[in-house]
N, C-alpha and C positions, 0 to 999 in steps of 0.2 A: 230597448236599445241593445244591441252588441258591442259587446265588450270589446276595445281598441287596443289593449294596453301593448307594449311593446314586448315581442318574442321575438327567438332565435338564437345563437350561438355566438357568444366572443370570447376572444382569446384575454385572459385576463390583462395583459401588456393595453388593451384597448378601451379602459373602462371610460378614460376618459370623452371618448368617442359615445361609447352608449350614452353616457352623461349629455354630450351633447345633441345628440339624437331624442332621447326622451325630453328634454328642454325646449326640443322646437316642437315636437308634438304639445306640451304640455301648455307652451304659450302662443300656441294658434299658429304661428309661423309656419306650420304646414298641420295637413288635416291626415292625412294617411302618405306614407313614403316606406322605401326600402334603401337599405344601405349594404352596402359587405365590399370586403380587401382580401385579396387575397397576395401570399406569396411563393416563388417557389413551386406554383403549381399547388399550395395549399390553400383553402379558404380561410380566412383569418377572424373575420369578421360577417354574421349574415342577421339581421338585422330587420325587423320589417313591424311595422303597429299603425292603430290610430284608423282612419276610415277610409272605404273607399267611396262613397258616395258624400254629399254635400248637407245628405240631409241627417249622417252620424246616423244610422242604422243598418248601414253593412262595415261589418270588421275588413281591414285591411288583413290578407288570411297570409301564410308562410305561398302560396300559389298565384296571388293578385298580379296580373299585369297591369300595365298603362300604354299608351301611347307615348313616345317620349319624343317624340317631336325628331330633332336634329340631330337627337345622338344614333339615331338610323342611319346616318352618314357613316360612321366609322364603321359598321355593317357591309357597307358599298363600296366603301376605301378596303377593308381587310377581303373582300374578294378581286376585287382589281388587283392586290399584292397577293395574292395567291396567283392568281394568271399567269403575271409579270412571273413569278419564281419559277412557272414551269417553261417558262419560255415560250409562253403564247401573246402576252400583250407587253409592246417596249413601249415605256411612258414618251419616251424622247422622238415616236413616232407620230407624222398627221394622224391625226383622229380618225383621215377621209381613207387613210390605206386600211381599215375596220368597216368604214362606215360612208361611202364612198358620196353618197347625199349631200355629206355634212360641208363640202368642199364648196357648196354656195354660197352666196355674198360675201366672197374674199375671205373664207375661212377653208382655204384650202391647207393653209399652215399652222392654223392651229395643234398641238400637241396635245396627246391625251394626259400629260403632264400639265397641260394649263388646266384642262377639265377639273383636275385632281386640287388643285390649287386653288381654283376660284379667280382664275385669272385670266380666263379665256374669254372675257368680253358678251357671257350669256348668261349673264344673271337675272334672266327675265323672259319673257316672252314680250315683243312689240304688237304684235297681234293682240285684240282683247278677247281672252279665257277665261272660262265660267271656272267655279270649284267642280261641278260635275264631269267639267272635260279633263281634271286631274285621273278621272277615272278611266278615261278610252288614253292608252297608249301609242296607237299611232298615232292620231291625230297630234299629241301636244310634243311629239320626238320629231314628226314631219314638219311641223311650223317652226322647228329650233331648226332643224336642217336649213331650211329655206333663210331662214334670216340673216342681217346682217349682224356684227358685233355691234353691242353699245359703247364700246371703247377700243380705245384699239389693242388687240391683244399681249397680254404680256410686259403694260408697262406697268400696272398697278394691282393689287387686289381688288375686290370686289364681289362679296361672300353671294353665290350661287343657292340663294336659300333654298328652292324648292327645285330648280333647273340642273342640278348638279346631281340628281339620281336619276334624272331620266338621260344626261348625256352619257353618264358614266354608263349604266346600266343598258343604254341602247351598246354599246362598244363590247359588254361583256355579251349582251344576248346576241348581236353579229359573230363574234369570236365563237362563242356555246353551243349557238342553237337553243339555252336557254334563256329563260328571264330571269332578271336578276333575285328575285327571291325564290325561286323554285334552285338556280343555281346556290345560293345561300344555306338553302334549307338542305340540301343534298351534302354540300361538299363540309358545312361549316355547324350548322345547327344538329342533325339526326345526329354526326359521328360523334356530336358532345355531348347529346342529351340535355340540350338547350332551347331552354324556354322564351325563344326569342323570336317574332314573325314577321317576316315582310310577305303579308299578305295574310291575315289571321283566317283558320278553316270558321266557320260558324258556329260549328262546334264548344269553342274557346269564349262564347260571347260571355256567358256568364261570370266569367272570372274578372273582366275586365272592370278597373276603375273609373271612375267620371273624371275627366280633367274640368275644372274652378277654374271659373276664367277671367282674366282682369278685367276692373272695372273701365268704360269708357273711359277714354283721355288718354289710359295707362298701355292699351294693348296693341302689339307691334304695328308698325306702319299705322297711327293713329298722327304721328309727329313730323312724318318724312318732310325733307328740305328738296331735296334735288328728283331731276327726272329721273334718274336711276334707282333713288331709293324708293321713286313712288310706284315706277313700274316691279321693281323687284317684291315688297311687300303686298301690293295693292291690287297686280294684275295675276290674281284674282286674289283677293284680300286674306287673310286669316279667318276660317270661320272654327272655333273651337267647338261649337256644338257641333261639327259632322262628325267629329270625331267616335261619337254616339253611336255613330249609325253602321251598318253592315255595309255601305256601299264603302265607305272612308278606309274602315278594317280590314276588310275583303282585297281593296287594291293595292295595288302593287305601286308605294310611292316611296322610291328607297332613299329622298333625302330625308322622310319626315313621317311616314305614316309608318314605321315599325310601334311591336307592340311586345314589352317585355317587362324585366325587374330590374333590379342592383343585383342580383343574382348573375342570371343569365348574360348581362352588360360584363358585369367583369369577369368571366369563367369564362366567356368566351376570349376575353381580350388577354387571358390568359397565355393565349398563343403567342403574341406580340412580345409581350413582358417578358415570354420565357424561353426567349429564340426559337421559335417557333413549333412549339411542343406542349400540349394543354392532356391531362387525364392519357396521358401513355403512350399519344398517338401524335406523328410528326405531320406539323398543314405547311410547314413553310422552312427552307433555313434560314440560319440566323442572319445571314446577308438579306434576305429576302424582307426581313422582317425590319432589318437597321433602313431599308430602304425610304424606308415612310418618314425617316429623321432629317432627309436633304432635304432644304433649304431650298424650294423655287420660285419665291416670291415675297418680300418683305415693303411695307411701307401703310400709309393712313389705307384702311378699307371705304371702298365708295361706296358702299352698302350699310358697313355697321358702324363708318366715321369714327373707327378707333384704329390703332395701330394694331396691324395682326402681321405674323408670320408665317406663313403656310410652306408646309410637305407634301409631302403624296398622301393627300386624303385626311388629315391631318394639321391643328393648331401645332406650332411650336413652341419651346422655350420662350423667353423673351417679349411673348408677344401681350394680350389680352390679360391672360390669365398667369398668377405669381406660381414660378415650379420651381422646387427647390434643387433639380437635379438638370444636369444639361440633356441629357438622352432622353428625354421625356415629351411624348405626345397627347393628344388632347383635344375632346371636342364635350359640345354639351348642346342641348335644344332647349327648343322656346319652353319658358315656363321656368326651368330649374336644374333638369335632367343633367347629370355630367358622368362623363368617363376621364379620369386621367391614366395615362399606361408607363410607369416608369421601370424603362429596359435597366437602369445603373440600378437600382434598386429589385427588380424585379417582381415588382408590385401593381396591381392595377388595384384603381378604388372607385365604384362606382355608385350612381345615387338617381331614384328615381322617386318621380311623387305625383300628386295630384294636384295640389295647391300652386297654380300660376304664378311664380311673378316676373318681374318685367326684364328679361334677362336672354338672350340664348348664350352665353358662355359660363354660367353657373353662376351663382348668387351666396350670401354670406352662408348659408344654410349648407349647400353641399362641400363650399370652400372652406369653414369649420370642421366641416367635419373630415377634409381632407386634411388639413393642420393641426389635427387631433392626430390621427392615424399615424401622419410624419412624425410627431412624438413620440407616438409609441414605439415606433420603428428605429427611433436612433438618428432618423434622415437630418433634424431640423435640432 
């Protein structure tokens, strides 16, 4: 067996955070994870132990990636706010003046501000899609064209789980000429020297972790009440073993198939945190960056039947998840994965792992040890 135990660097202010880190590995609560905070553009905290496989014979290494499910969003959301800041994409415009398709079944007024939000009534495909047709790109961007809203736009949330990087990301690649991870990797990943892919080379296969996946009963869209939550989780279901695979890895799914660390998550979000300036080099101004904090839709989600508040690409304050600071945005994926970025504080702190559980907005494991860190910090 290879040895798991927990390495890396922290800043002594954070011991009680490794304390809690080495506690969830020690008592199963997760099997291999990373964690790290950074502030100021410093790294504060970097953190990684325990396994990446199920069967506890590969070490979790200081390079392990994972799949982190939905924290791929804030990936998708921080290039849309880089667009937006050169004054190439206005959120407050139809989607259809980008993407001219998109203007059928009565979405010709959609905004790519609802896009951003999860509020534009396309949390799903009505069409029935296989998990292989995640993989062909026109196909699953053209049948979101054609359709109509499952609600009528803009009066409620309704979290976009897996439809919300292909609307967004069809909008950048019209504006681009790129995709949206080739755009990602060029403008936002290379110039940071970040370990984060929407769209992993083949190459990288070897590093990758196994996502543990919940047991029946327990795993997403296994529970749904309404037609919207059964076409949003169900068409085409959750399958955690593709994740396995080179085709899953390979493509390009920017709400859900990135594949990275606690590293790479929060170094990159660095930019956000720190008006728009990460490792020397300016991606955004500060305006550009406070963007993502307006407020474009609040009330119960018809999707994750809790109260959420949505930004540009982004959880807020008040909503889901407990933030101790108002400036503060936030998202996390299925399983455990969480980013929070707080601009008052200047802190981002993020958390990735292998151990499923029943969660996309982060679960006691990452939220500990985000309330660990606030300690340390003075925040809390």
């Amino acid at each position: 067996m290879t040895s798991g135990s927990v390495q890396g660097t922290v800043d002594p202010r954070f011991a009680g955070a490794r304390a809690a880190f080495e506690a969830n590995l020690a008592s199963g609560a997760d099997v291999g994870a990373s964690f790290c905070v950074t502030q100021d553009g410093e790294t504060l905290v970097d953190l990684w132990g325990g396994y990446a496989d199920p069967h506890l014979t590969r070490a979790w290494d200081r390079d392990t990636i994972v799949n982190v499910y939905s924290t791929t969003k804030t990936m998708t959301a921080l290039c849309a706010l880089i667009l937006a800041d050169r004054g190439e994409l206005d959120f407050a415009a139809p989607v259809a003046r980008y993407w001219p398709e998109f203007a059928a079944g009565g979405k010709d007024a959609i905004t790519v501000g609802q896009l951003m939000a999860h509020s534009a009534g396309m949390s799903a495909w009505r069409e029935p899609v296989s998990n292989d047709d995640l993989y062909d790109w026109e196909k699953v961007v053209d049948l979101l064209a054609a359709q109509a809203p499952l609600w009528e736009p803009g009066t409620q949330p309704g979290y976009h789980a897996i439809t919300q990087g292909y609307l967004v990301g069809e909008v950048v690649r019209r504006i681009t000429g790129r995709s949206l991870g080739t755009f990602f990797r060029q403008e936002v990943a290379e110039p940071l020297g970040a370990d984060f892919h929407i769209g992993l080379p083949a190459s990288e296969d070897d590093r990758v972790a196994e996502l543990i996946p919940l047991p029946p009963g327990q795993a997403i869209g296994d529970n749904t009440q309404s037609e919207i939550q059964n076409l949003t989780f169900n068409n085409p279901g959750v399958d955690v073993a593709a994740t396995r695979t080179r085709a899953w890895r390979g493509a390009e799914i920017p709400a859900a198939g990135g594949t990275g660390n606690a590293r790479s998550v929060a170094e990159i979000h660095m930019i956000l945190a720190n008006g728009g300036v990460a490792k020397g080099r300016r991606f955004l101004s500060e305006a550009g960056c406070r963007k993502a904090l307006e407020l474009q839709i609040e009330g119960t989600d018809l999707v994750l039947g809790a109260p959420a508040r949505f930004g540009l690409g982004f959880g807020l304050a008040g909503g889901i998840v407990p933030l101790p600071n108002p400036n503060t945005i936030f998202w996390g994926g299925y399983g455990g994965s969480l980013v929070i970025i707080d601009m008052d504080a200047r802190t981002t702190i993020a958390f990735a792992m292998n151990k499923m559980a029943s969660t996309t907005t982060g679960d006691m494991r990452a939220l500990g040890l985000a309330m660990a860190s606030w300690q340390a910090l003075g925040v809390v």
